[in-house]
mmCIF file as gemmi writes it, N, C-alpha and C atoms, coordinates in Angstrom:
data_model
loop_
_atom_site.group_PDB
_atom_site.id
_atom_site.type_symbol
_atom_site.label_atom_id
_atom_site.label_alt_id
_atom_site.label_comp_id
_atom_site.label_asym_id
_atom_site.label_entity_id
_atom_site.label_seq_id
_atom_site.pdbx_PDB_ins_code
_atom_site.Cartn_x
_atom_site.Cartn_y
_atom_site.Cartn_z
_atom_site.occupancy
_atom_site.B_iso_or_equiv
_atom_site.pdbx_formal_charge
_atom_site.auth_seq_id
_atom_site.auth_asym_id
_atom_site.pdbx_PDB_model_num
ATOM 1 N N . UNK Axp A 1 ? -5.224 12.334 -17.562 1 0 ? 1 A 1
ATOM 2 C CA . UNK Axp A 1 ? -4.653 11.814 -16.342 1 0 ? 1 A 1
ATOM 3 C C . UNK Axp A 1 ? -4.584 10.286 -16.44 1 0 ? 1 A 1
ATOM 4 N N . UNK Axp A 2 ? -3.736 10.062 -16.088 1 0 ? 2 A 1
ATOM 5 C CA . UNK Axp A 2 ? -3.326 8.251 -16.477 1 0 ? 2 A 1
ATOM 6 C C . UNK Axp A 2 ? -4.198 7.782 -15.316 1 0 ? 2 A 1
ATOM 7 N N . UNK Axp A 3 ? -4.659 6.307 -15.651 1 0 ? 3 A 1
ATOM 8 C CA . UNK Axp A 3 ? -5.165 5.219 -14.9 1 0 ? 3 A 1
ATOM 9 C C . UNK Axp A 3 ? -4.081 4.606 -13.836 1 0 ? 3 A 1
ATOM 10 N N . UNK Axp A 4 ? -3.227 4.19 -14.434 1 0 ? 4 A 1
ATOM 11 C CA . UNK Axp A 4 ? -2.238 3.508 -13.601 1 0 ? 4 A 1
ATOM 12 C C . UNK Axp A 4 ? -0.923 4.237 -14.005 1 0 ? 4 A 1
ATOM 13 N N . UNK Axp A 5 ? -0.122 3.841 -12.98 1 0 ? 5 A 1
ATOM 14 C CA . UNK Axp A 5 ? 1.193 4.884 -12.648 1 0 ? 5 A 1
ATOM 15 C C . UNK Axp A 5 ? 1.998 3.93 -12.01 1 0 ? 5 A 1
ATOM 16 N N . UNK Axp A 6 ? 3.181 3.865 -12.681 1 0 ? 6 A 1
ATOM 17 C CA . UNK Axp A 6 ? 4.146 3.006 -12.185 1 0 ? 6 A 1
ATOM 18 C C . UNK Axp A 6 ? 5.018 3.778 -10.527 1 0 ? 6 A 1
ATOM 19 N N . UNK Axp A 7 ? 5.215 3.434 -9.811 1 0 ? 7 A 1
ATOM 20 C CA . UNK Axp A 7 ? 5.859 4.062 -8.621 1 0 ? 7 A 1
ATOM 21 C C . UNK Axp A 7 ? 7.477 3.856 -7.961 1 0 ? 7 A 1
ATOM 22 N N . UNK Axp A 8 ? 8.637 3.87 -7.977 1 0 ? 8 A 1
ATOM 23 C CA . UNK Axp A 8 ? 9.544 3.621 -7.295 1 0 ? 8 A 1
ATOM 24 C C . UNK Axp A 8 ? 9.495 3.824 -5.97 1 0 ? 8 A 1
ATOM 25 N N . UNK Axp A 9 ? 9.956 2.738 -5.775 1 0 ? 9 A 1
ATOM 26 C CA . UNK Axp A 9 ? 10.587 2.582 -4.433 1 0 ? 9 A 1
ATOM 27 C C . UNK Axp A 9 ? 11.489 3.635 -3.852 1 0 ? 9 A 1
ATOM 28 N N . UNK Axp A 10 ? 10.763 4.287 -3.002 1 0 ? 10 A 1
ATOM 29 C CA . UNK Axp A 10 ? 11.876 5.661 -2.365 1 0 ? 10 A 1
ATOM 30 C C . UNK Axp A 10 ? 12.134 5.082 -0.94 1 0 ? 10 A 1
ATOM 31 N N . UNK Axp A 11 ? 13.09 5.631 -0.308 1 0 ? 11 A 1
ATOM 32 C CA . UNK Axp A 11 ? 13.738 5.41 1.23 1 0 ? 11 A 1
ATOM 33 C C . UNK Axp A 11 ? 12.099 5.705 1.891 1 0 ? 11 A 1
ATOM 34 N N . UNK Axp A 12 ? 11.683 6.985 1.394 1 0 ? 12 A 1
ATOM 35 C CA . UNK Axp A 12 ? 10.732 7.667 2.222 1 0 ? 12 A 1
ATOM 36 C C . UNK Axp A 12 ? 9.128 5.985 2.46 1 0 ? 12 A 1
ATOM 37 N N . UNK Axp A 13 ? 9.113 5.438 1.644 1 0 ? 13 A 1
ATOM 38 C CA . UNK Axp A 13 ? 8.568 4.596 0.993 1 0 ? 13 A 1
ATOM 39 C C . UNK Axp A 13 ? 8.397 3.416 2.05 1 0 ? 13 A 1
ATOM 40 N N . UNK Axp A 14 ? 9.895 3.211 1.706 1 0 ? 14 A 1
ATOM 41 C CA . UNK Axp A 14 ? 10.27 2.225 2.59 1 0 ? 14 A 1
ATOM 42 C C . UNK Axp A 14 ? 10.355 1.783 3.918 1 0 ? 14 A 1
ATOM 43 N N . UNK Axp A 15 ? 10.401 3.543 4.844 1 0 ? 15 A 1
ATOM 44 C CA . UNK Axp A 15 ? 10.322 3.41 5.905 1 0 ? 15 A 1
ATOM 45 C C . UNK Axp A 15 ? 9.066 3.608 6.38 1 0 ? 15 A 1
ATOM 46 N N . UNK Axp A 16 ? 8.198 4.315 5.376 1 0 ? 16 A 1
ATOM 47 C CA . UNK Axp A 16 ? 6.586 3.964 5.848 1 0 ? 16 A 1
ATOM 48 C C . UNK Axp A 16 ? 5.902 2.577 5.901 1 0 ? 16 A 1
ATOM 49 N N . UNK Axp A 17 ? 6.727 1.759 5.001 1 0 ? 17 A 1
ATOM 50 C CA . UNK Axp A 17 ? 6.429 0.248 4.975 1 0 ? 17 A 1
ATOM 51 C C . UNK Axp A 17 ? 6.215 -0.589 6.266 1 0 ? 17 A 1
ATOM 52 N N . UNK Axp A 18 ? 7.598 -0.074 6.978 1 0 ? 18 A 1
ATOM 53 C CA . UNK Axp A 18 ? 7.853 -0.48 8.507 1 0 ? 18 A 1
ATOM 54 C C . UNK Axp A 18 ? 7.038 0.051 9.509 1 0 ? 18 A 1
ATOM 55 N N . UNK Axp A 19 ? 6.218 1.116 8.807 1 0 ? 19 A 1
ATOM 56 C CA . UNK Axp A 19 ? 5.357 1.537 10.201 1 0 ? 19 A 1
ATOM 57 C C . UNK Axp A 19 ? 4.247 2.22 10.173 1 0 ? 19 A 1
ATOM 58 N N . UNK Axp A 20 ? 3.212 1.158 9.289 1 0 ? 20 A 1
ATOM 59 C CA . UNK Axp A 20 ? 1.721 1.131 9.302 1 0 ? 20 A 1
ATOM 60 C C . UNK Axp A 20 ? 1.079 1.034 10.475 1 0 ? 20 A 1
ATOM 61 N N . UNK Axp A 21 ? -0.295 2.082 10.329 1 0 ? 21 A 1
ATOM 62 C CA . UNK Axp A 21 ? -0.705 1.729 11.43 1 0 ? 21 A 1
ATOM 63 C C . UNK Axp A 21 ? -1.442 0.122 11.543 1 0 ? 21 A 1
ATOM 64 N N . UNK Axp A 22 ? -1.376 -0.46 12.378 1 0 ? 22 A 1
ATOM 65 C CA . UNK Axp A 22 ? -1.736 -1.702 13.308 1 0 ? 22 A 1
ATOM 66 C C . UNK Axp A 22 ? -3.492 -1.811 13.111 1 0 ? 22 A 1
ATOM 67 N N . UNK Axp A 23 ? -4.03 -3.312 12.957 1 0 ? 23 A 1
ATOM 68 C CA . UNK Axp A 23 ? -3.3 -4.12 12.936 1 0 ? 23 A 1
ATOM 69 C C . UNK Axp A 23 ? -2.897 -4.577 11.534 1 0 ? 23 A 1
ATOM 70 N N . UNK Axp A 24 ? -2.091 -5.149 10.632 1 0 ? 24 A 1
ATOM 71 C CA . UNK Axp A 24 ? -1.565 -5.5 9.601 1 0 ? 24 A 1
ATOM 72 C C . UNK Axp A 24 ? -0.466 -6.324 9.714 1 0 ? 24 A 1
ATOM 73 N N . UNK Axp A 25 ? -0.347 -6.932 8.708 1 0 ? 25 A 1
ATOM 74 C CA . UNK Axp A 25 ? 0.359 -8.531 8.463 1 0 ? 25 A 1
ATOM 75 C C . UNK Axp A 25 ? 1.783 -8.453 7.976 1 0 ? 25 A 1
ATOM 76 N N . UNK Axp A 26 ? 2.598 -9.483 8.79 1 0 ? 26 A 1
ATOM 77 C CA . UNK Axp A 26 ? 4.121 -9.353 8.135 1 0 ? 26 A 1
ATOM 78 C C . UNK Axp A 26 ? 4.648 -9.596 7.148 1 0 ? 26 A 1
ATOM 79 N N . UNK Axp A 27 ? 3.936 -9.408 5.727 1 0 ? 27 A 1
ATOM 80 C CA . UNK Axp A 27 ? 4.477 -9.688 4.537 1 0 ? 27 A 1
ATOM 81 C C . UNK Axp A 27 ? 5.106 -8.298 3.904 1 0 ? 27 A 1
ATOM 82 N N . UNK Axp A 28 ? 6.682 -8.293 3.899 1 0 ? 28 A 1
ATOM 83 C CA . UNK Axp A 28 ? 7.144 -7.105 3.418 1 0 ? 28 A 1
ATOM 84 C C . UNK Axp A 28 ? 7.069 -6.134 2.165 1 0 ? 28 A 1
ATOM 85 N N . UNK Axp A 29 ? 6.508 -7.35 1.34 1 0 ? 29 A 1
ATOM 86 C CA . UNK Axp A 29 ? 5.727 -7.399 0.007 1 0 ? 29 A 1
ATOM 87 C C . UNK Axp A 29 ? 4.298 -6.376 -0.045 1 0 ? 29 A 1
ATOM 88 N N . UNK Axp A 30 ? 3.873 -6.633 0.768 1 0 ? 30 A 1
ATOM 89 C CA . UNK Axp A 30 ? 2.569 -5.929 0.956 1 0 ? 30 A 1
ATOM 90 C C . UNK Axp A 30 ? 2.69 -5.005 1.75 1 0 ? 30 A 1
ATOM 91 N N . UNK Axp A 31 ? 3.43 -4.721 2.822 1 0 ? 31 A 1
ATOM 92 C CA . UNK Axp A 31 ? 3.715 -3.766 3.455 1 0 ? 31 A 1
ATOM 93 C C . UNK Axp A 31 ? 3.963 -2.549 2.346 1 0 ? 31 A 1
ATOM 94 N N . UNK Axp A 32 ? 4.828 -2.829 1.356 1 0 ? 32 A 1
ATOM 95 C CA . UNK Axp A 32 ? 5.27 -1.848 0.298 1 0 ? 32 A 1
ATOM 96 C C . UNK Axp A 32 ? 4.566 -1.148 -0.242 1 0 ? 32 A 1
ATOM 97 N N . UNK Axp A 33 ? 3.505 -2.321 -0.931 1 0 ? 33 A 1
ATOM 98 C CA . UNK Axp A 33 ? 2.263 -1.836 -1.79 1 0 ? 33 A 1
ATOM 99 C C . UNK Axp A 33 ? 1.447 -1.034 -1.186 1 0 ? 33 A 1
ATOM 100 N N . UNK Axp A 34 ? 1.152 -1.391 0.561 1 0 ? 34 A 1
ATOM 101 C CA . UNK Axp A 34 ? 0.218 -0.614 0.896 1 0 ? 34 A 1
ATOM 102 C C . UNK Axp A 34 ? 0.771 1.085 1.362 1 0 ? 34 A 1
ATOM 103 N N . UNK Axp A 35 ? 2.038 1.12 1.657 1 0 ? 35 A 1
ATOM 104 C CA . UNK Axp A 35 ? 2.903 2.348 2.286 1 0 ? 35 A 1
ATOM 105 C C . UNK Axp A 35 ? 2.911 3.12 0.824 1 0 ? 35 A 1
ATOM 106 N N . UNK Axp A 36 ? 3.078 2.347 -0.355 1 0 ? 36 A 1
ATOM 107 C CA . UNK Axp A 36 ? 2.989 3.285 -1.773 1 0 ? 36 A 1
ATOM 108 C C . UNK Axp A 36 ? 1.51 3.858 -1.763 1 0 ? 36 A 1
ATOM 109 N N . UNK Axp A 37 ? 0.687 3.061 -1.571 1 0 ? 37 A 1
ATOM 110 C CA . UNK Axp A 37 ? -0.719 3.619 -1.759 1 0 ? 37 A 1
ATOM 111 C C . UNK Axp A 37 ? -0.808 4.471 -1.139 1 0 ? 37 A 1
ATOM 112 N N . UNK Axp A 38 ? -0.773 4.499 0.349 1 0 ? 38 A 1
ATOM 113 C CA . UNK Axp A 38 ? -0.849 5.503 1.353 1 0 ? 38 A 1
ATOM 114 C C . UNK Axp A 38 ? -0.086 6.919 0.634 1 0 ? 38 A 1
ATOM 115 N N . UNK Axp A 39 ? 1.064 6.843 0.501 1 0 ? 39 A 1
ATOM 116 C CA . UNK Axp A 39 ? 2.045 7.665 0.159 1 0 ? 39 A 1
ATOM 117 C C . UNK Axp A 39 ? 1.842 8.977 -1.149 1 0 ? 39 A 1
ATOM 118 N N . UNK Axp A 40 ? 1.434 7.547 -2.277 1 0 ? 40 A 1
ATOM 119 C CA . UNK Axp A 40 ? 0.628 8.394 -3.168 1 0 ? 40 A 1
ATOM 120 C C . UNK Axp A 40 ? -0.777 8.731 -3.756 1 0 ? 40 A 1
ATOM 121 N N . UNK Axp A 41 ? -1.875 8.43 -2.263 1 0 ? 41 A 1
ATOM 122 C CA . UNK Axp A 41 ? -3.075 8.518 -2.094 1 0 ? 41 A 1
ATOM 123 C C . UNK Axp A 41 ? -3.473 8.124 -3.428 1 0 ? 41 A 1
ATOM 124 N N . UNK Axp A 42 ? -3.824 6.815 -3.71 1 0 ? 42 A 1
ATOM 125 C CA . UNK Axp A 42 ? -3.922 6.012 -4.396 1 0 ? 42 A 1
ATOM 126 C C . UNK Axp A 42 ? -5.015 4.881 -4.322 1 0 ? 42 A 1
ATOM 127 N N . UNK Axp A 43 ? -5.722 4.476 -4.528 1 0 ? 43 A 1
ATOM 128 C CA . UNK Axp A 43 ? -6.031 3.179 -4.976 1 0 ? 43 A 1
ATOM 129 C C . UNK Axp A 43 ? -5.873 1.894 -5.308 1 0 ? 43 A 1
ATOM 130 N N . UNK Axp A 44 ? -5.403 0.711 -4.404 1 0 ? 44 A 1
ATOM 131 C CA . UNK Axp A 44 ? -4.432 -0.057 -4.935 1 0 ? 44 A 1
ATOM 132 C C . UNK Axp A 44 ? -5.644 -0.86 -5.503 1 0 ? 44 A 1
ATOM 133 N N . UNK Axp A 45 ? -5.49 -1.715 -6.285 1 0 ? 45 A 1
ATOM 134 C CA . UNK Axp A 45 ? -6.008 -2.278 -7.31 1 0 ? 45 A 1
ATOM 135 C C . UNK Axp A 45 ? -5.333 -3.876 -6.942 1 0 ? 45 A 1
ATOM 136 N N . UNK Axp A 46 ? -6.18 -4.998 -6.088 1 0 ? 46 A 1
ATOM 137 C CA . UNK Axp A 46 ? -5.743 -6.109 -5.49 1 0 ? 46 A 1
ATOM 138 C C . UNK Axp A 46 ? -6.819 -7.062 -5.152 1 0 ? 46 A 1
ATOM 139 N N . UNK Axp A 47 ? -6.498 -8.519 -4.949 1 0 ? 47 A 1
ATOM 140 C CA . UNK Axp A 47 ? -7.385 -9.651 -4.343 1 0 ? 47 A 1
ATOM 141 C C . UNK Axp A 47 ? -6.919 -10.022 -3.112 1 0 ? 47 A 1
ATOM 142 N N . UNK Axp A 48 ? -5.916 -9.279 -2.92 1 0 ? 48 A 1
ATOM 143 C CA . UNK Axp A 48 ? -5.646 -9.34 -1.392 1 0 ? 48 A 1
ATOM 144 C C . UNK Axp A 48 ? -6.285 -9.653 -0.366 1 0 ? 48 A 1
ATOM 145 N N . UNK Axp A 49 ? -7.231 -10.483 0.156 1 0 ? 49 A 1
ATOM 146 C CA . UNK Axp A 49 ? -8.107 -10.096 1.096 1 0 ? 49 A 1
ATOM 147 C C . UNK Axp A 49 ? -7.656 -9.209 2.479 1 0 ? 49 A 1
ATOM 148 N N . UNK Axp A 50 ? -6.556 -9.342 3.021 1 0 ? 50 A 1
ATOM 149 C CA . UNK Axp A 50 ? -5.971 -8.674 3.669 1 0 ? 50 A 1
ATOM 150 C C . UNK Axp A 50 ? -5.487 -6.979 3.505 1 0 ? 50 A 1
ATOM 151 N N . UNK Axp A 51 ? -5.02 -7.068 2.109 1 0 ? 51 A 1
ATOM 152 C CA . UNK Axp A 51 ? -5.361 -5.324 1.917 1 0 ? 51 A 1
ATOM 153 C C . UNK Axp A 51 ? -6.171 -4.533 1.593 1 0 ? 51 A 1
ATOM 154 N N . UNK Axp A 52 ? -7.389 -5.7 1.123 1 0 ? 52 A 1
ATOM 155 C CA . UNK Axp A 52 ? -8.988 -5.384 1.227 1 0 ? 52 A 1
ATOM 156 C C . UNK Axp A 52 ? -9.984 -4.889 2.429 1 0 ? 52 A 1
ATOM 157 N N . UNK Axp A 53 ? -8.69 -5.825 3.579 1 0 ? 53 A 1
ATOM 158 C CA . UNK Axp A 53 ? -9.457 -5.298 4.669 1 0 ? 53 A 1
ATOM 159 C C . UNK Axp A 53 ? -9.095 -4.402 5.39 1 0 ? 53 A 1
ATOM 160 N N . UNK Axp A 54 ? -7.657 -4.041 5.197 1 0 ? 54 A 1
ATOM 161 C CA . UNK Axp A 54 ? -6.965 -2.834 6.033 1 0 ? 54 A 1
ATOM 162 C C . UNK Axp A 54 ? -8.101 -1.509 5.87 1 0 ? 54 A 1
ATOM 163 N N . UNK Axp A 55 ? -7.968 -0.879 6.649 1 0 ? 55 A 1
ATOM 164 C CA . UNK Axp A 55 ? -9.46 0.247 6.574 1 0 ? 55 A 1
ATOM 165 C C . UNK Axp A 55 ? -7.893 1.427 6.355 1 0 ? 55 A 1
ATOM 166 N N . UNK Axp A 56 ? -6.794 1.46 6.326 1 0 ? 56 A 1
ATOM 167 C CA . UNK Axp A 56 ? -5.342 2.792 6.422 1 0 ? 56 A 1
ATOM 168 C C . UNK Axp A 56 ? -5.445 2.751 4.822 1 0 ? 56 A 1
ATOM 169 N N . UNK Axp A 57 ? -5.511 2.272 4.17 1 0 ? 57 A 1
ATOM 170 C CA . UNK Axp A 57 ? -5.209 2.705 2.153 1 0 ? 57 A 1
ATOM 171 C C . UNK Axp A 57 ? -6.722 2.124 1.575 1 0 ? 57 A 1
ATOM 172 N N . UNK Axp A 58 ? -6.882 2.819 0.595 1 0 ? 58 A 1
ATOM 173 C CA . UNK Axp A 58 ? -8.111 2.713 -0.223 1 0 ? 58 A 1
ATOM 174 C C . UNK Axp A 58 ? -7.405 1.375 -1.558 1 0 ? 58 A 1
ATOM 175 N N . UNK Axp A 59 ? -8.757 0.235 -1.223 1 0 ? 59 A 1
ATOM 176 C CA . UNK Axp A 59 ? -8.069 -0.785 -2.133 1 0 ? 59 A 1
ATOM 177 C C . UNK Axp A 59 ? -9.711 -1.049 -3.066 1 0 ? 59 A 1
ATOM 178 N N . UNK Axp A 60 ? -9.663 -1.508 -3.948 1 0 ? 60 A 1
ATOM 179 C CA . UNK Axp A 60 ? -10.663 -2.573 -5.165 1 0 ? 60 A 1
ATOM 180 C C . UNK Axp A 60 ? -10.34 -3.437 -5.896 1 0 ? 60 A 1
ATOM 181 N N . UNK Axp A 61 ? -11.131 -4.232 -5.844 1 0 ? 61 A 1
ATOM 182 C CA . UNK Axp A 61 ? -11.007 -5.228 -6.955 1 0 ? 61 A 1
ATOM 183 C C . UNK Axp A 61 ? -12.426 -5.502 -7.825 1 0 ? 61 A 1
């Protein structure tokens, strides 16, 4: 089973981007990363402090 996994950008993706649950920050950039994580129950792997702190996707660094 692979470590890391590359992901495309799907519509489905995209419109989860737009509508995380609250509260979370307007960077559309990160919105992405975190709606992929969510999406493909994932692990995002970041120094984000902000997607460190979202408690909606599982993050480490």
């Amino acid at each position: 089973m692979p470590k890391l996994k590359l992901v495309q950008l799907t519509p489905v993706i995209a419109y989860r981007s737009t509508s995380l649950p609250q509260p979370f920050h307007d960077d559309p950039a990160d919105q992405i990363i975190v709606a992929t994580g969510r999406q493909q129950n994932a692990t995002i792997l970041t120094k984000d402090e902000k997607i460190l702190a979202y408690d909606h996707v599982q993050s480490i660094w």
